[in-house]
VOTI-863599 format. One record per residue (C-alpha): x, y, z; residue in three letters; residue number from 1. Coordinates in steps of 0.2 Angstrom, whole numbers, plus 5000, padded with zeros to 4 digits. Example, Ala and Ser with C-alpha at 12.3 -4.5 7.8 and 13.67 -1.06 7.14 Angstrom:
% VOTI-863599
@px: 5062, py: 4978, pz: 5039, r: Ala, k: 1
@px: 5068, py: 4995, pz: 5036, r: Ser, k: 2
END
This chain:
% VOTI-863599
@px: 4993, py: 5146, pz: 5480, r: Unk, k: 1
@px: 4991, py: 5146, pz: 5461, r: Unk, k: 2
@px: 4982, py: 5164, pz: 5461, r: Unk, k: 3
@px: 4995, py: 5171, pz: 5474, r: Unk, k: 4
@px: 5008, py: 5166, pz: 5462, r: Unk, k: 5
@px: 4999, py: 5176, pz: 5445, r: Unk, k: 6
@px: 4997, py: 5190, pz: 5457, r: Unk, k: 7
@px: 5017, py: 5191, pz: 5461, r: Unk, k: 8
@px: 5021, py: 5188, pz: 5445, r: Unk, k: 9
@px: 5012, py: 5201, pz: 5438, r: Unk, k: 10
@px: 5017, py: 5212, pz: 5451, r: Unk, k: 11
@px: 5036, py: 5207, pz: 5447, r: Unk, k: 12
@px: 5035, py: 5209, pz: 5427, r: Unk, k: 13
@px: 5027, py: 5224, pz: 5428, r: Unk, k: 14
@px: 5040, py: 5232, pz: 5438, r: Unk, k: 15
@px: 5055, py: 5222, pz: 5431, r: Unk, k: 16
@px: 5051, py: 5226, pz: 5413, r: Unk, k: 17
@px: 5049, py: 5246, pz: 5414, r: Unk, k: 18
@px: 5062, py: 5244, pz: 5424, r: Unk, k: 19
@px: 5073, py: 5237, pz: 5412, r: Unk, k: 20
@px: 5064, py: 5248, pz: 5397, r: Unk, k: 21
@px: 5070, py: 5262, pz: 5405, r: Unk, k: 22
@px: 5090, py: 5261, pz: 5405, r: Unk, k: 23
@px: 5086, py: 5258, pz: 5385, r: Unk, k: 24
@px: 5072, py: 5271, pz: 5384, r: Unk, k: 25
@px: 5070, py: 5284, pz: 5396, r: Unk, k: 26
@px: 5052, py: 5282, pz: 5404, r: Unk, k: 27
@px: 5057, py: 5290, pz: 5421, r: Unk, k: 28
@px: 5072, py: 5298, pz: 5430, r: Unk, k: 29
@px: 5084, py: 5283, pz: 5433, r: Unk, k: 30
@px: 5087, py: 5281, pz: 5453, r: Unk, k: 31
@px: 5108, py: 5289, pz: 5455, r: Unk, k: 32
@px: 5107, py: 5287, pz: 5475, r: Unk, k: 33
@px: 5107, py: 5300, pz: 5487, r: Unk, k: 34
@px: 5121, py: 5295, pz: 5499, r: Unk, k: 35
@px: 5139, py: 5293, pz: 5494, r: Unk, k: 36
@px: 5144, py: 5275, pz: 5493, r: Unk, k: 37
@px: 5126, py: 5272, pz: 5482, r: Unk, k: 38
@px: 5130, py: 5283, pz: 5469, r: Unk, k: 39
@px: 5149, py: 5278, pz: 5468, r: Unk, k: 40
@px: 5142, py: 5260, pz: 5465, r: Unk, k: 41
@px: 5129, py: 5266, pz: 5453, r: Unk, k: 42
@px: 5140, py: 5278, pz: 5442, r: Unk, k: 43
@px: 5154, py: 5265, pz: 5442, r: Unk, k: 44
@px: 5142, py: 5252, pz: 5435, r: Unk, k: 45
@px: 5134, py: 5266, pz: 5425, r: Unk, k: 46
@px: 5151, py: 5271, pz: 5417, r: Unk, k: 47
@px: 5158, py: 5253, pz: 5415, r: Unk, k: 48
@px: 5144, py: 5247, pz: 5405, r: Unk, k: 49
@px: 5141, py: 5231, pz: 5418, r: Unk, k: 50
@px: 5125, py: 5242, pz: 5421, r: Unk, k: 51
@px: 5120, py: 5241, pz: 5405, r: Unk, k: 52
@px: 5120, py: 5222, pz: 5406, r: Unk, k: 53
@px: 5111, py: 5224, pz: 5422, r: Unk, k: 54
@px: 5096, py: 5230, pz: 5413, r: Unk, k: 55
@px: 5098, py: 5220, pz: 5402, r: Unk, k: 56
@px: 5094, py: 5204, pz: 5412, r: Unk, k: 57
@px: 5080, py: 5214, pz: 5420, r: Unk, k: 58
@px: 5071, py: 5218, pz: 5404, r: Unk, k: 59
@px: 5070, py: 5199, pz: 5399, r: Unk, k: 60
@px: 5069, py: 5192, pz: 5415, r: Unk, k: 61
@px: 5052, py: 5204, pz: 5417, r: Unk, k: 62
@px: 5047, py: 5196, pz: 5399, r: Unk, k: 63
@px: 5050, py: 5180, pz: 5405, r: Unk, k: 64
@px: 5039, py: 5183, pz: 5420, r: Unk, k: 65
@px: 5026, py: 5191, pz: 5408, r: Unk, k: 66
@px: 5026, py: 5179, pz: 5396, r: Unk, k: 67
@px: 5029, py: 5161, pz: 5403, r: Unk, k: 68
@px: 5048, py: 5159, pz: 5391, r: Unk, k: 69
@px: 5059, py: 5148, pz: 5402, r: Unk, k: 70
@px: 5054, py: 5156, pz: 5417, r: Unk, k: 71
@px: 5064, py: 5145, pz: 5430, r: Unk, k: 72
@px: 5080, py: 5147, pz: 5422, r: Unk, k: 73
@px: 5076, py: 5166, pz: 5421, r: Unk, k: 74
@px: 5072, py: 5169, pz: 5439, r: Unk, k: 75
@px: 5089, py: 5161, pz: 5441, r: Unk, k: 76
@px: 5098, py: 5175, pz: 5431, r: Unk, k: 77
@px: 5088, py: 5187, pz: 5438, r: Unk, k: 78
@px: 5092, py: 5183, pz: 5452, r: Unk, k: 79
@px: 5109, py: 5191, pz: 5459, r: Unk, k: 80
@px: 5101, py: 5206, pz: 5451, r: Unk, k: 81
@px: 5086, py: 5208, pz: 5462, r: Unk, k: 82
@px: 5098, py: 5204, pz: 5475, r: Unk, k: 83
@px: 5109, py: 5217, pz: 5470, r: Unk, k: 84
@px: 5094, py: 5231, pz: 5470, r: Unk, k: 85
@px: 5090, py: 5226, pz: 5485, r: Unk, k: 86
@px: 5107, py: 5226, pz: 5494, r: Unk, k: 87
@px: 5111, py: 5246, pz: 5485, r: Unk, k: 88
@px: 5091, py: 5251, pz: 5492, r: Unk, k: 89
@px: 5093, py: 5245, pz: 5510, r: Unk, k: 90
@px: 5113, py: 5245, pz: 5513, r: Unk, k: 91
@px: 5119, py: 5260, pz: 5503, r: Unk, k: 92
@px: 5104, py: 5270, pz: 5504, r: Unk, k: 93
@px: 5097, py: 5267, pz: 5522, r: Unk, k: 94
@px: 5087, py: 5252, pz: 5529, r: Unk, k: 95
@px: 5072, py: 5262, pz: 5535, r: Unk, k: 96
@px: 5073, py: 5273, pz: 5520, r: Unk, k: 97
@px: 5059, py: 5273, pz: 5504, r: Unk, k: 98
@px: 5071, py: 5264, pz: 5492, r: Unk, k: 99
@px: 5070, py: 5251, pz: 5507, r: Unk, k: 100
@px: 5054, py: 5248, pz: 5502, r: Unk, k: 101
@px: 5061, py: 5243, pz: 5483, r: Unk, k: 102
@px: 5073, py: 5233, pz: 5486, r: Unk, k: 103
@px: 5061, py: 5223, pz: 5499, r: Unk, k: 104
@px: 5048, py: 5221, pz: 5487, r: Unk, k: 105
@px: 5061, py: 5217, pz: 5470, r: Unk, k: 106
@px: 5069, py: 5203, pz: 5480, r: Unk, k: 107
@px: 5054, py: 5196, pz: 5490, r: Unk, k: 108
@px: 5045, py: 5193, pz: 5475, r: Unk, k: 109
@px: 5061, py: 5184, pz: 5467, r: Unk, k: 110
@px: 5064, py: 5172, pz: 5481, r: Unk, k: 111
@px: 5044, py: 5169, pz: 5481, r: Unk, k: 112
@px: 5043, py: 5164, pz: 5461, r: Unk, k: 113
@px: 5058, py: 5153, pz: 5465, r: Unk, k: 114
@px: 5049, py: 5143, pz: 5476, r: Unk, k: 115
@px: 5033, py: 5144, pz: 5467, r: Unk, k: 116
@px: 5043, py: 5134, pz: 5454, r: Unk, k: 117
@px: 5055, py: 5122, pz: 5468, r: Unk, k: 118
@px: 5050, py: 5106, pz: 5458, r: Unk, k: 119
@px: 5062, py: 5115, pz: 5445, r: Unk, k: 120
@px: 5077, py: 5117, pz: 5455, r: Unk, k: 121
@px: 5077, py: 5102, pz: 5467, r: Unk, k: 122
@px: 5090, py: 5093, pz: 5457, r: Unk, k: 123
@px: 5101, py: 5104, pz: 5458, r: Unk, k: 124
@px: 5103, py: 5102, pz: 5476, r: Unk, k: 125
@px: 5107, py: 5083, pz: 5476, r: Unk, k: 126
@px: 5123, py: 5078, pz: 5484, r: Unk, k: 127
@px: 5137, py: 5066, pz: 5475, r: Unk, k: 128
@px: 5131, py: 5071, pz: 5458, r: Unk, k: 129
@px: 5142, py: 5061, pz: 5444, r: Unk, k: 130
@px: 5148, py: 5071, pz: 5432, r: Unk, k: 131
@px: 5145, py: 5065, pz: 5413, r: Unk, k: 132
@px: 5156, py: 5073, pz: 5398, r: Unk, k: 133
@px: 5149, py: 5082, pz: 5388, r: Unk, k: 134
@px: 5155, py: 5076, pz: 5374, r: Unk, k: 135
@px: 5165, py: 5060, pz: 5373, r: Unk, k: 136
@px: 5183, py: 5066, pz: 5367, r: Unk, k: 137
@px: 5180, py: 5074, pz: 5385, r: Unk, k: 138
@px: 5179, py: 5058, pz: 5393, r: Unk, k: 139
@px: 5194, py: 5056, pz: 5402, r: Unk, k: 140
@px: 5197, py: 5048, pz: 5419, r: Unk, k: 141
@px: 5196, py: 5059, pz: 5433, r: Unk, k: 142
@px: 5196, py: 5073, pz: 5422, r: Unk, k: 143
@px: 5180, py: 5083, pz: 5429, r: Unk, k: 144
@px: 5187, py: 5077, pz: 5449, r: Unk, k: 145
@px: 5202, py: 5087, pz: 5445, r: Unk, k: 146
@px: 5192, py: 5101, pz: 5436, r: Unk, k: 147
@px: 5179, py: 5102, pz: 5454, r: Unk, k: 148
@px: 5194, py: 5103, pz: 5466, r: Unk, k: 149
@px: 5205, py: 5116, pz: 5454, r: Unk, k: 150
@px: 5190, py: 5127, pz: 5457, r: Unk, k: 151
@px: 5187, py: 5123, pz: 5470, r: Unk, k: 152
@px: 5204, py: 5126, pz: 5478, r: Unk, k: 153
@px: 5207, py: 5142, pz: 5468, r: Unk, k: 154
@px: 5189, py: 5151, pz: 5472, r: Unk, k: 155
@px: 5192, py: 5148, pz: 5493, r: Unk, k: 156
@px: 5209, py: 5154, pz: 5492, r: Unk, k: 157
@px: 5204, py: 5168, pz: 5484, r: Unk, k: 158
@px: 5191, py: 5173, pz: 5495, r: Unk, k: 159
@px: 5202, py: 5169, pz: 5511, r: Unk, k: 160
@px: 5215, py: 5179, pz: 5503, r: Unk, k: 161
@px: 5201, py: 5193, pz: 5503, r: Unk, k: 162
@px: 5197, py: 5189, pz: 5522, r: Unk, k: 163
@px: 5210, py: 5186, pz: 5530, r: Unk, k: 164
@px: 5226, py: 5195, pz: 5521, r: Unk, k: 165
@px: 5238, py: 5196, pz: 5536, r: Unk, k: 166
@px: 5238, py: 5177, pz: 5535, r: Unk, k: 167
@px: 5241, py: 5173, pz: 5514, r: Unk, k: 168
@px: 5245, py: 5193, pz: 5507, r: Unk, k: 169
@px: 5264, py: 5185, pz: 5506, r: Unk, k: 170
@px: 5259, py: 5170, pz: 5497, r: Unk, k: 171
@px: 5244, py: 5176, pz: 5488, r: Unk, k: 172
@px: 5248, py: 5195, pz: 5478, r: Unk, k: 173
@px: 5232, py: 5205, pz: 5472, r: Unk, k: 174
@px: 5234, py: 5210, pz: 5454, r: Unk, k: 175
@px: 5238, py: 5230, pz: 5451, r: Unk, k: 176
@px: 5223, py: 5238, pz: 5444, r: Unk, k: 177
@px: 5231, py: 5251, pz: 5432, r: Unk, k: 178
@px: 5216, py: 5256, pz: 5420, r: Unk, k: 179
@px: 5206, py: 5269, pz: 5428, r: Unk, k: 180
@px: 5189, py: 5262, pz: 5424, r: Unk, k: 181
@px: 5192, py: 5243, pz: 5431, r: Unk, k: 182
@px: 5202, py: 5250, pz: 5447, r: Unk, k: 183
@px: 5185, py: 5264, pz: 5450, r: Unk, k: 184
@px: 5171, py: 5248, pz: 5447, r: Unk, k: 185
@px: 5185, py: 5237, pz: 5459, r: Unk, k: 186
@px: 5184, py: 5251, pz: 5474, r: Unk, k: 187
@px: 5169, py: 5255, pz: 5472, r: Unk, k: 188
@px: 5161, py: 5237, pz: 5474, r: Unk, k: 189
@px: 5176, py: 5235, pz: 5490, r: Unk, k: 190
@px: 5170, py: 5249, pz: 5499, r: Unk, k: 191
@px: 5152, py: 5247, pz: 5498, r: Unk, k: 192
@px: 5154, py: 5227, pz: 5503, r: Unk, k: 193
@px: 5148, py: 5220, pz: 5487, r: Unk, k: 194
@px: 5164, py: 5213, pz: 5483, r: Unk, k: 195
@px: 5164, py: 5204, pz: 5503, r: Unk, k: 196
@px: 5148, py: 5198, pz: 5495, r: Unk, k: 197
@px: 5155, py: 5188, pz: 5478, r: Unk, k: 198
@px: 5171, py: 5182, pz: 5488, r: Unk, k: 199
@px: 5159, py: 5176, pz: 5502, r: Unk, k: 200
@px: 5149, py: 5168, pz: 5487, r: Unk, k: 201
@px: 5167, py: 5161, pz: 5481, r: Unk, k: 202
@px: 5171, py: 5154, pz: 5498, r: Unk, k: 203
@px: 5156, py: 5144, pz: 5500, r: Unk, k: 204
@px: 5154, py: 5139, pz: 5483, r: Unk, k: 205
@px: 5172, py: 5133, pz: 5482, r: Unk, k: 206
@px: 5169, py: 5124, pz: 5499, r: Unk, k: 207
@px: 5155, py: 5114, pz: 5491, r: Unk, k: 208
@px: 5164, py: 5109, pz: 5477, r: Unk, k: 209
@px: 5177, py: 5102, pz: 5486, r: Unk, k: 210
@px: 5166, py: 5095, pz: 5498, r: Unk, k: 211
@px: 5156, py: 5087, pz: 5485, r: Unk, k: 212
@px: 5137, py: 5096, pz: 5490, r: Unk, k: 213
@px: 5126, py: 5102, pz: 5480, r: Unk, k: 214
@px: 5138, py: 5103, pz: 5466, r: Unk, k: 215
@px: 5125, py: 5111, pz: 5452, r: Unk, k: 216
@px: 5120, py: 5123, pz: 5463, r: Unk, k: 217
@px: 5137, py: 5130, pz: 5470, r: Unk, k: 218
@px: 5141, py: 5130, pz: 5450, r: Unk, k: 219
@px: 5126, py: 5141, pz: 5447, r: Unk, k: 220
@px: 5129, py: 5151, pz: 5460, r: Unk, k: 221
@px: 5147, py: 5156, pz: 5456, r: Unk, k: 222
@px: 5145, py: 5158, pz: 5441, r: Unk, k: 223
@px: 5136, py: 5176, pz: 5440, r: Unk, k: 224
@px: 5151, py: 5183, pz: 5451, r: Unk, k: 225
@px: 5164, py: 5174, pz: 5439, r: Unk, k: 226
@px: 5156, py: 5184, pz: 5425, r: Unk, k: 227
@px: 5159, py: 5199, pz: 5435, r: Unk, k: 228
@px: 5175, py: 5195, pz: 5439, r: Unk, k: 229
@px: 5179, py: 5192, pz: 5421, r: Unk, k: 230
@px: 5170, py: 5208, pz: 5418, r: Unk, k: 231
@px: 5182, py: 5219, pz: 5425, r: Unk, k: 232
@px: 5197, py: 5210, pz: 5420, r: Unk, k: 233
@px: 5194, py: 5212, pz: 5403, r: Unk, k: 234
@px: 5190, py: 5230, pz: 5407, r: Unk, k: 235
@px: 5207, py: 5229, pz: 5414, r: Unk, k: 236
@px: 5216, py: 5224, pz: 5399, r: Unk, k: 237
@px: 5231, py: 5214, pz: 5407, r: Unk, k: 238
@px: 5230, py: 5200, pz: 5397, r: Unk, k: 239
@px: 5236, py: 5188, pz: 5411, r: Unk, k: 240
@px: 5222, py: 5193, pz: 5422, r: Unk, k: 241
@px: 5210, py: 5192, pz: 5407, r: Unk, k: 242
@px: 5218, py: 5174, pz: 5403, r: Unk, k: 243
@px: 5215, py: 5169, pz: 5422, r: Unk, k: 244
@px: 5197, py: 5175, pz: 5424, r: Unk, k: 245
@px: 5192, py: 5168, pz: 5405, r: Unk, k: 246
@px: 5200, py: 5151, pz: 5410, r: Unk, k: 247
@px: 5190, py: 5149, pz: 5428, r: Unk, k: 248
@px: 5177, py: 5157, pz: 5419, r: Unk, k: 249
@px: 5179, py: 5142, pz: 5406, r: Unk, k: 250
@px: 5181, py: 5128, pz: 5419, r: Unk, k: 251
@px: 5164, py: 5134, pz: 5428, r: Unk, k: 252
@px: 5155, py: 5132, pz: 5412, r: Unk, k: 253
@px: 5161, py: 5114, pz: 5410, r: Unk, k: 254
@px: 5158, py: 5107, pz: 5426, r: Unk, k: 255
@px: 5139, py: 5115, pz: 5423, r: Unk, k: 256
@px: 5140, py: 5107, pz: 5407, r: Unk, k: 257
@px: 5145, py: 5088, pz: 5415, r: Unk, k: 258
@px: 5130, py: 5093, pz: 5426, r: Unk, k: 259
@px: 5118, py: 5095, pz: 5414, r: Unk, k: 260
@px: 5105, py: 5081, pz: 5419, r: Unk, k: 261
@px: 5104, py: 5091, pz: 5436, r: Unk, k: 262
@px: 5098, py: 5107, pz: 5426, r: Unk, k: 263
@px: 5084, py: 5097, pz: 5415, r: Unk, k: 264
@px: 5070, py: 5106, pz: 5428, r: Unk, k: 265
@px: 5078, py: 5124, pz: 5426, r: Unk, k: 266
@px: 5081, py: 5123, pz: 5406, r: Unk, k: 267
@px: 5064, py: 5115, pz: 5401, r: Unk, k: 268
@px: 5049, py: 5126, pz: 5395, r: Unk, k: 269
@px: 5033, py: 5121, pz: 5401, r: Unk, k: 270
@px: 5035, py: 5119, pz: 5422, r: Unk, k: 271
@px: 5020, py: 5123, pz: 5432, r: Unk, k: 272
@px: 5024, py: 5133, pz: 5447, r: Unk, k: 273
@px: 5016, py: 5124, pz: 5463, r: Unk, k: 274
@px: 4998, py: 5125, pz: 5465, r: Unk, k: 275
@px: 4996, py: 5124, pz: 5446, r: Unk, k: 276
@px: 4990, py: 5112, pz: 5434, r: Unk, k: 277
@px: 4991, py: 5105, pz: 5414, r: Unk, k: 278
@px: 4974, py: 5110, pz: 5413, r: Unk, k: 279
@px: 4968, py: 5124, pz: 5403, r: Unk, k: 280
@px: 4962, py: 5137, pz: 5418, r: Unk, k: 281
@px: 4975, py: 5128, pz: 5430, r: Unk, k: 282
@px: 4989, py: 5137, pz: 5426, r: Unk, k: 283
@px: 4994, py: 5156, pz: 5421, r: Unk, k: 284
@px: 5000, py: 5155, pz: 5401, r: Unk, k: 285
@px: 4982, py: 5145, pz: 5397, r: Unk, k: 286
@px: 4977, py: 5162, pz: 5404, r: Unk, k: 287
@px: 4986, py: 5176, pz: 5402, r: Unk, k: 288
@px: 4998, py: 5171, pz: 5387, r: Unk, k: 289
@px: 4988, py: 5160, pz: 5376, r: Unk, k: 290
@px: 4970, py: 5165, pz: 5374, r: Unk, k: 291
@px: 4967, py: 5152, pz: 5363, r: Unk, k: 292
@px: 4967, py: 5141, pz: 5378, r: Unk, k: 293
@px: 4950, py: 5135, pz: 5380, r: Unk, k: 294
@px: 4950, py: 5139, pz: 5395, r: Unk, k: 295
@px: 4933, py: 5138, pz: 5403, r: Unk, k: 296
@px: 4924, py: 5155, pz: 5407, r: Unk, k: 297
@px: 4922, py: 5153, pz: 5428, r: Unk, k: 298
@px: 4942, py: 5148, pz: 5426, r: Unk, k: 299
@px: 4943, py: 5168, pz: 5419, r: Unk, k: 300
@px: 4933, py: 5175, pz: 5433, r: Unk, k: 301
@px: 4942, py: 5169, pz: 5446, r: Unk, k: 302
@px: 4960, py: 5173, pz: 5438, r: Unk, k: 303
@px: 4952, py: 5189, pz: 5438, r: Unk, k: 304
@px: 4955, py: 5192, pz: 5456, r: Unk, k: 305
@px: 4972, py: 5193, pz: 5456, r: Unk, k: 306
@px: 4974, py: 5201, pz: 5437, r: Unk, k: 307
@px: 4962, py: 5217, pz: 5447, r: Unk, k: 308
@px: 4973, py: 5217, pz: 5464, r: Unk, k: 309
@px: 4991, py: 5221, pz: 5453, r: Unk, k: 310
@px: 4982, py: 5234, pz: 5444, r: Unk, k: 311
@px: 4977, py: 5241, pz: 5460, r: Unk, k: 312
@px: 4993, py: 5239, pz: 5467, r: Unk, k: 313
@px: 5000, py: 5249, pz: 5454, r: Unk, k: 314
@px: 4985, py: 5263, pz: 5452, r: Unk, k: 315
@px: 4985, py: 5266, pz: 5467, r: Unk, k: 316
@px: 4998, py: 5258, pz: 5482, r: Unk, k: 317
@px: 5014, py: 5260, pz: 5470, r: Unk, k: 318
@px: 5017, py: 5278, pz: 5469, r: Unk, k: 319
@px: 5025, py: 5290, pz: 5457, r: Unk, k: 320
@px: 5030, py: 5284, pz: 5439, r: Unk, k: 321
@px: 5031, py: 5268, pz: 5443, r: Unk, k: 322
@px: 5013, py: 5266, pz: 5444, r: Unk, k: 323
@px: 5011, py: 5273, pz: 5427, r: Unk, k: 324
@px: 5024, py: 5260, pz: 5419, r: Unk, k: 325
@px: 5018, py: 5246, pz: 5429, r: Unk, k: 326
@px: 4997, py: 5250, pz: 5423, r: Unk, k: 327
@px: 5005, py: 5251, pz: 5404, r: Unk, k: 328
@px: 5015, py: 5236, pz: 5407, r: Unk, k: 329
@px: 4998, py: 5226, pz: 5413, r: Unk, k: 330
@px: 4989, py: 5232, pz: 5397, r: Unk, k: 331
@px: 4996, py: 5215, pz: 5390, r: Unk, k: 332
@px: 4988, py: 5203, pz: 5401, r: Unk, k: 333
@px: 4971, py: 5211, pz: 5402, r: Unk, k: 334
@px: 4971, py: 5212, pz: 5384, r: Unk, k: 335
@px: 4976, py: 5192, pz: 5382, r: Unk, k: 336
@px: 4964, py: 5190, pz: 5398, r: Unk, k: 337
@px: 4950, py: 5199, pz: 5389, r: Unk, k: 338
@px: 4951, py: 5192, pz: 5371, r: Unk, k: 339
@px: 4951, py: 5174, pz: 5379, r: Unk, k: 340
@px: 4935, py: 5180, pz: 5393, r: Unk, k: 341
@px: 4925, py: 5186, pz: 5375, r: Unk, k: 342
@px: 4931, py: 5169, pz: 5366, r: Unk, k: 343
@px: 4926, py: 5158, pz: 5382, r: Unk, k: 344
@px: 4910, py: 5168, pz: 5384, r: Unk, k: 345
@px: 4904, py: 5164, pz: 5364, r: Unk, k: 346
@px: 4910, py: 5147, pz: 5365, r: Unk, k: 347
@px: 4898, py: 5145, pz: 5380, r: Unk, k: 348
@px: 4882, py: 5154, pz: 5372, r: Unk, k: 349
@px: 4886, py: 5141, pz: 5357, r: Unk, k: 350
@px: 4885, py: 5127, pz: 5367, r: Unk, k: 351
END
């Protein structure tokens, strides 16, 4: 398991971090889409700047992957955008399309490392979790119950307001989108289904707040579609809007905040993905981060294996640039993986 999970993650920084590079630095062409509804979504993000904060998260994310910083709480983050790449390379572009492939692989790999690294997240998924203030001026009676069900309340009404209008469009109005920008992201995110997406994402979250299940999870989860959300608002510029977003923005950070215990496994350095041990040679920094490790010299050959199957992945399966990125992007861990073969090797003719 240990040497299927070094072999993904390579794969995944390697990919994730040109990825990334590129919006910063152009390596390669950047993917625009070749159908209608792709390219919409893409120029829109593109044009608003969200995109830019997209690639963003991809370029650390990958670093994480590569470098062992924090990486259960990154694969988290990155997560909504692997889903995101996904989603634009099957459903916009065409399921038994090339950028099908992408999306498959981008997402698969994600979902794979997170469960590589379940120990991590299990707390997150207990049920009747207390909340605990965060600070003790915050300690007030009932104050975080009230906090859960107000967002919890407002996210499911919002998201049936999205799916059922005929039934609350008179009770519950839609703001008027007048800044060009904010109304173009807005539409293009409805008509490609995105947007059914997050209020789907709203509707179950809420339902768990209110139902009391899995409270640190529903928290993280809404909370990447309540930055969006805020996202646009601001690009908006109604100052209402703005205020209404910022606040439920606000509230979903304090709840995670009260939840904090829950998150001890997500925000620690250091976790072991399954498989993996504390032992120099049993897991993948003692290897390919730190080659001052003392690791022993069979552990290298055997890490070996998979280090050699991502570089053939990427020299000869993974085609056009891509490869090329990817090969470059691998030049870390073999030289890392090489100093500390050369250092373990001389420590053993020593001995």
């Amino acid at each position: 398991m240990q040497y299927l999970t070094w072999f993904v993650r390579l794969l995944y920084a390697a990919w994730m971090i040109p990825a990334g590079l590129n919006h910063f630095i152009q390596l390669y062409p950047q993917p625009q889409g070749n159908e209608p509804l792709s390219i919409a979504v893409f120029t829109a993000l593109l044009d608003s700047g969200l995109f830019t904060v997209v690639k963003a998260v991809e370029l650390v994310a990958g670093f994480a992957v590569l470098l062992g910083f924090r990486l259960p709480l990154m694969l988290i983050a990155v997560l909504p955008v692997s889903f995101t790449v996904w989603y634009w390379d099957t459903e916009l572009q065409g399921w038994w399309t090339g950028s099908a492939i992408y999306g498959w692989s981008v997402l698969s790999c994600n979902l794979f490392l997170c469960l590589a690294y379940w120990e991590s997240y299990k707390a997150m998924f207990a049920r009747n979790v207390p909340p605990q203030a965060p600070l003790p001026a915050l300690d007030i009676p009932r104050l975080w119950d009230v906090l859960r069900i107000a967002l919890g309340v407002v996210l499911a009404l919002s998201a049936l307001r999205y799916f059922m209008p005929f039934l609350l469009a008179p009770y519950i109005p839609l703001p008027d989108f007048a800044d060009p920008m904010a109304l173009r992201l807005r539409t293009s995110l409805d008509q490609s289904g995105l947007l059914a997406v997050a209020k789907f994402i709203h509707l179950i979250g809420g339902l768990m707040l209110l139902s009391k299940r899995a409270i640190p999870f529903a928290l993280a989860a809404i909370m990447t579609v309540n930055v969006c959300a805020a996202f646009i608002a601001l690009l908006e510029g109604n100052i209402l809007l703005a205020l209404a977003a910022l606040a439920i923005l606000g509230v979903n950070g304090l709840l995670m905040l009260a939840h904090l215990p829950s998150y001890r496994g997500v925000l620690l350095g250091g976790q072991l993905a399954d498989g993996e041990g504390p032992e120099a040679g049993r897991n993948y920094e003692s290897i390919f981060v730190n080659p001052m490790s003392g690791t022993p010299t069979r552990a290298y050959l055997l890490a070996a294996i998979p280090l050699a199957a991502a570089l053939y992945a990427y020299w000869k399966v993974i085609p056009f640039t891509n490869g090329t990125t990817g090969l470059v992007t691998l030049v870390i861990p073999v030289v890392i993986f090489a100093v500390g073969l050369a250092k373990s090797l001389v420590k053993k003719q020593a001995a």
